[in-house]
C-alpha positions as a printed Julia matrix, in Angstrom:
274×3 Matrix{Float64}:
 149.9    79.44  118.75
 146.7    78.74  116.41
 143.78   80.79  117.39
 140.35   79.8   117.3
 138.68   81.39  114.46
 136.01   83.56  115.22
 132.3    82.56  114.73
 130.1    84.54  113.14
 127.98   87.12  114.45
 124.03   85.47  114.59
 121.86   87.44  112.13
 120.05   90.11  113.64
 115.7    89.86  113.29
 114.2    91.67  110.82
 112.17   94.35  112.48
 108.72   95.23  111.25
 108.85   96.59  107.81
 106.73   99.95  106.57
 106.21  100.8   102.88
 105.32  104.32  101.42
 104.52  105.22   98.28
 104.64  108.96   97.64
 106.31  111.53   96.16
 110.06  112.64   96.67
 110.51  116.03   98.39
 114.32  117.78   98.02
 113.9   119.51  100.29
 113.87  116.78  103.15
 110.93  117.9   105.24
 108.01  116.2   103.47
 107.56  112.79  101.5
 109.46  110.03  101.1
 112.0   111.6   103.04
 109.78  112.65  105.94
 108.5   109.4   105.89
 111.52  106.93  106.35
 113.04  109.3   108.81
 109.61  108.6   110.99
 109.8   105.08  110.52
 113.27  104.95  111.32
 112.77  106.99  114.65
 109.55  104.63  115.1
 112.07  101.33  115.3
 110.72  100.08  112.02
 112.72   99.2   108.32
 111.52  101.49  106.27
 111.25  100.63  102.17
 109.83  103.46   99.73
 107.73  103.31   96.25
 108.74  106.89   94.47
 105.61  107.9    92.88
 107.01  111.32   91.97
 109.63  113.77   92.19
 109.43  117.38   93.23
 112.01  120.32   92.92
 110.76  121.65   96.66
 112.19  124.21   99.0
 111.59  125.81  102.15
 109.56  128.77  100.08
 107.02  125.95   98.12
 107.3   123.42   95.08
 108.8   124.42   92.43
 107.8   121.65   90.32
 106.96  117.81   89.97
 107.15  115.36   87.96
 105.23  111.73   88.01
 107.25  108.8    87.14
 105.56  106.47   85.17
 102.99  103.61   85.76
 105.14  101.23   84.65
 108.17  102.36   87.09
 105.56  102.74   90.03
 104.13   98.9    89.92
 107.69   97.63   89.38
 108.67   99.34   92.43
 105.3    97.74   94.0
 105.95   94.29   93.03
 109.58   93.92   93.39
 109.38   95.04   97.25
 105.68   93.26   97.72
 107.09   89.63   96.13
 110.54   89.18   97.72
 110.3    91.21  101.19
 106.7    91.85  102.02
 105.24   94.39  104.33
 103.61   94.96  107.79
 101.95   98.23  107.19
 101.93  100.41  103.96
 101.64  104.33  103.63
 100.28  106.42  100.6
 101.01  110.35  100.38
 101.35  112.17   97.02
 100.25  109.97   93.69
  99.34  113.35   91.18
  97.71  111.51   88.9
  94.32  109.19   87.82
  97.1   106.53   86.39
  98.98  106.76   89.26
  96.18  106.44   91.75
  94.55  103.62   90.12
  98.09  101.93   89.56
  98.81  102.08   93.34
  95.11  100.95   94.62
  95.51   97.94   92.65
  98.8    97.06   93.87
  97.95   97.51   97.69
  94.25   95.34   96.82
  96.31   92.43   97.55
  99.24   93.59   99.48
  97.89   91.57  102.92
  98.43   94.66  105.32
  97.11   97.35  106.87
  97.44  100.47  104.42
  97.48  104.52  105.65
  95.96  106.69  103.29
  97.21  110.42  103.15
  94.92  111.81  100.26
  97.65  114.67   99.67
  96.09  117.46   97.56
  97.87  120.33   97.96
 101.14  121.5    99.95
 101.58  122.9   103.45
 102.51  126.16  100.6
  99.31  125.59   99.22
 100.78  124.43   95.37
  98.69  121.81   93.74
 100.0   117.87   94.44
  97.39  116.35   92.73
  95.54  116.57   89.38
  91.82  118.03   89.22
  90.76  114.78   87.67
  92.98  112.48   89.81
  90.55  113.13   92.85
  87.53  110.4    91.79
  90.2   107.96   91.72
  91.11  108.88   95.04
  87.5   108.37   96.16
  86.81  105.3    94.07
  89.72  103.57   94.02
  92.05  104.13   96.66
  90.03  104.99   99.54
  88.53  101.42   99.26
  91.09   99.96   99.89
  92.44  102.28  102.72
  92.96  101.15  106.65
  92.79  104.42  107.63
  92.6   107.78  105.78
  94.0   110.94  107.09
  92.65  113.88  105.46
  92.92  117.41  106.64
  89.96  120.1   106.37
  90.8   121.17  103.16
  90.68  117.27  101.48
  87.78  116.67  103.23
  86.39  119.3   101.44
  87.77  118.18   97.86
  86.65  114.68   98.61
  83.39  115.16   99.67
  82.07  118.7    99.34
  81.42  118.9   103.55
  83.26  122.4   104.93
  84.07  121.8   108.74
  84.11  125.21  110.01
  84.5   124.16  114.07
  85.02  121.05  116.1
  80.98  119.99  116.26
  81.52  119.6   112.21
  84.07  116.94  112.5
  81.48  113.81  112.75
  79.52  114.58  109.68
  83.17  115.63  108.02
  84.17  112.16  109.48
  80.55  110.56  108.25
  81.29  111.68  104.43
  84.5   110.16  104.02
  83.79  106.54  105.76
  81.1   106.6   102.8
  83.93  106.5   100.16
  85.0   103.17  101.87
  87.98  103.13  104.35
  87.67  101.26  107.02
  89.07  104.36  109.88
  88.76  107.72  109.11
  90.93  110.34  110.95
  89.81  113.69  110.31
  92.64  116.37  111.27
  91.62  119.56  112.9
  94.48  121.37  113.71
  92.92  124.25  111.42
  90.57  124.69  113.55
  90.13  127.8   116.07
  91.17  126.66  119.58
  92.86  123.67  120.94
  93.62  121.14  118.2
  91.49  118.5   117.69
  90.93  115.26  115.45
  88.75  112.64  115.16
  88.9   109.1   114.8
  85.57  107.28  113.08
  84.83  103.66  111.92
  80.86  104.5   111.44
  79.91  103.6   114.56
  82.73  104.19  117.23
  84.57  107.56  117.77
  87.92  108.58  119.69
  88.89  111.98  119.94
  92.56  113.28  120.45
  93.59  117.09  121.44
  97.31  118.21  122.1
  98.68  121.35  122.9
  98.82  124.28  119.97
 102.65  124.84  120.06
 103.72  128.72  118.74
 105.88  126.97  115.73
 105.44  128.07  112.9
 108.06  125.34  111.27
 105.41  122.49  110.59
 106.89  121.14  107.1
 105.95  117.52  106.51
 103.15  116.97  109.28
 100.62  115.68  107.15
 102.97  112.71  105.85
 104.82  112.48  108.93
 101.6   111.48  111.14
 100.78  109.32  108.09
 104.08  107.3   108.25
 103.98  107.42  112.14
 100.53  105.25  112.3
 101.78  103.26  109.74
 104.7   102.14  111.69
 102.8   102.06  114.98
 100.41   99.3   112.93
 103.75   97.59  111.75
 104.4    97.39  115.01
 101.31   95.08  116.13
  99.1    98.13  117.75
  95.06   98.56  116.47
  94.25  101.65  114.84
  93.31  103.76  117.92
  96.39  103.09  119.53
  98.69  103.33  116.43
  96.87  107.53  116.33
  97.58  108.08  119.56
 101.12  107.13  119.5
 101.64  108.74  116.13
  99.81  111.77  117.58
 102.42  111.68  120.83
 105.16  111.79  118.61
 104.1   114.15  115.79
 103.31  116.92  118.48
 106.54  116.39  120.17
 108.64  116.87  116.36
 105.9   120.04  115.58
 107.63  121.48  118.86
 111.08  120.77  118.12
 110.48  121.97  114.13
 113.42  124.14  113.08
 113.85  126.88  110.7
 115.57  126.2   107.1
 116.11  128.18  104.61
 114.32  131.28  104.06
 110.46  130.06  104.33
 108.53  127.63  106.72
 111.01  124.8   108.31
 110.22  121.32  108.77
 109.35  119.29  111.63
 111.95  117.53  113.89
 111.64  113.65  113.15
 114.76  113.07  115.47
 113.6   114.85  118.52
 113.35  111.9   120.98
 117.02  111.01  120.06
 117.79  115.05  121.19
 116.13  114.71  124.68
C-alpha cells in the first residue's frame, strides 16, 4: 500500500528579535549570558554582539579583555544587514574605541536601543576605562532609548551624588542632558524601600518593589537592561516595557541562588519554576 508522503511542517514566525552588545561573563550570571537567558524567558530571539570577554567568578572579575573594533562592527553589521532587530541592548563596551564603534553602528540601526552605561561590577572591579566615560556621554548616550544607570554611574556621568529618594529628579535631570531620550535612574541603593525613576524631561513614573533579604543579586543591572529591551521588542512604550522588566527582575532577585563561594546570580528561569 503507497502512503501519502508527509507534508511539511509550515514554518514557524519569527518572534521579535533583541540584540545586545556587551561583554561575555563565565561565570553565567551577568552579560551576554544574563542577557539572552532574559530574552529567552521574555518570549523573544535573542542575537548577541561580544564586545569583550571576562575571566569572572562568583568572588569578582578576574580579568577582561576587549575584542577588537574591527570584530565588534562585523558582528554589528552582519546581524543588522541580513536579520535586523526590534530592540537593541548595550552593557559593558571598556573602551573609547569600543564605545564610539558601537554608537555609530546603533545611529542607524532603526530601533529602540537600552543603554546600560556599565562602569564597574556588582564586585566593584573596573568594566570600563577612565577615559572611555566621555564617549559614553557624547556618543552613546545620544543615541540611547533609554539609559539605565545606577547611583554610582550617575555619579561618573555627571558628577550629581543622590544620597535619598528626593535626589533622584535632579540625578534623573543630569543625565537626560547627555541626550537619551528616557532616563531610568535605579535606586535600589538607596535606604528604605527601593525606588527608581523614570524621566523624559518633562514626564516622570516612579516604580517601588519589595527589598527581598537576597543577597544573590549577580547580573541585575544587565538583566533589567535586557528585560526592557525585550519588553520594547515586544511592541510595549517605554513605561510599560520598565514596569514589566521591573515585575520580572524582582521576581528572579527573589529566586537568586547561591554559586560558588561569593555572591550568586539572579534566577532568569524563575517563572518556568512556579
Amino acid at each position: 500500500m503507497t502512503q501519502n508522503p508527509v507534508p511539511p511542517a509550515p514554518a514557524s514566525a519569527a518572534p521579535p528579535l533583541a540584540l545586545t552588545v556587551a561583554g561575555s561573563d563565565s561565570g553565567g550570571g551577568a552579560g551576554i549570558q544574563a542577557d539572552l537567558k532574559t530574552m529567552l524567558a521574555l518570549g523573544v530571539h535573542g542575537m548577541s554582539v561580544i564586545a569583550a570577554v571576562t575571566a569572572q567568578n562568583s568572588l569578582g572579575v578576574q580579568g577582561y579583555w576587549e575584542l577588537p573594533a574591527e570584530a565588534v562592527r562585523a558582528q554589528l553589521d552582519s546581524v543588522l544587514s541580513d536579520i535586523g532587530v526590534h530592540a537593541v541592548k548595550t552593557g559593558m563596551l571598556a573602551s573609547t574605541t569600543l564605545v564610539e564603534t558601537v554608537a555609530a553602528g546603533l545611529a542607524d540601526a532603526g530601533a529602540p536601543v537600552v543603554v546600560d552605561p556599565v562602569g564597574v561590577s556588582k564586585h566593584g572591579d573596573t568594566l570600563l576605562a577612565a577615559d572611555a566615560v566621555d564617549a559614553v556621554r557624547t556618543a552613546l548616550l545620544p543615541v540611547a532609548t533609554v539609559v539605565t544607570p545606577n547611583l554610582w554611574e550617575v555619579e561618573q556621568l555627571t558628577g550629581v551624588k543622590v544620597a535619598d529618594e528626593s535626589g533622584l529628579r535632579e540625578a534623573a535631570e543630569a543625565v537626560k542632558a547627555l541626550g537619551p531620550e528616557w532616563v531610568l535612574i535605579k535606586g535600589g541603593h538607596l535606604p528604605g524601600e527601593p525606588a527608581d525613576l523614570l524621566f523624559d524631561g518633562e514626564r516622570e513614573h516612579r516604580f517601588t518593589a519589595s527589598r527581598h533579604d537576597n543577597r544573590h543579586t549577580h547580573g541585575t543591572g544587565c538583566t533589567l537592561a535586557s528585560a526592557i529591551a525585550s519588553y520594547l521588542a515586544l511592541g510595549e512604550d517605554v513605561p510599560g516595557a520598565v514596569g514589566k522588566a521591573k515585575e520580572y527582575v524582582t521576581g528572579a532577585i527573589a529566586a537568586g541562588f547561591p554559586l560558588g563561594s561569593g555572591i550568586g546570580p539572579v534566577d532568569h528561569a524563575w517563572r518556568l519554576r512556579g
